[in-house]
C-alpha positions, 0 to 999 in steps of 0.5 A: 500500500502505498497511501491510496485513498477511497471513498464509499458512498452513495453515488452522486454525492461521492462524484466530486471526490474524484476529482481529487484524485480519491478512488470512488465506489458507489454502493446503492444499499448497505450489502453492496457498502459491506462487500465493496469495504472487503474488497478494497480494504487490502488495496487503500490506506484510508476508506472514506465512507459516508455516514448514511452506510456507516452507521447501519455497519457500526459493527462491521466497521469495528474490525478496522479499529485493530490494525493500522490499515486501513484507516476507515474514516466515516463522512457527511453524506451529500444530504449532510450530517447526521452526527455519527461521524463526530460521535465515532471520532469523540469515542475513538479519542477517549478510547486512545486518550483516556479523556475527551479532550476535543468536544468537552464543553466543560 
């Protein structure tokens, strides 16, 4: 792997990353999400994946917290965020540091 970059997701909304030069992979449900993440994750360093495909595969997605790549990185969707993003971020923080440095509003 030399630092190849995806992203997953619905597939209007994941078009512009293309341009980027992001390697793009369009998924129409949630089977089709999970399938495409098997087959592109010994290929990609860092896998986008847009938050309406992320959380209903929360589950799945814990597979790629135990090694180093890929780095599965959930995203708004093209109709916004919903949260869950941030939300997996703050946990994944407090799970590495032992304390909410970034979100605490104390």
């Amino acid at each position: 792997m030399t630092g190849k970059t995806a992203i997953v997701g619905n597939g209007d909304g994941i078009m512009v990353f293309k341009a980027a030069g992001v390697a793009t992979f369009p998924v129409s449900d949630e089977k089709n999400a999970r399938d495409t993440l098997r087959k592109i994750a010994k290929e990609y360093q860092i896998i986008f994946i847009t938050e309406d495909f992320a959380r209903p595969l929360t589950e799945f997605l814990k597979r790629f917290d135990e090694e180093p790549y890929p780095v599965v990185v959930s995203i708004p969707s093209g109709s916004g965020s919903d949260g869950y993003g941030m939300e997996v971020l703050k946990r994944a923080m407090e799970r590495a540091l032992g304390v909410d440095i970034l979100f605490n509003k104390d």
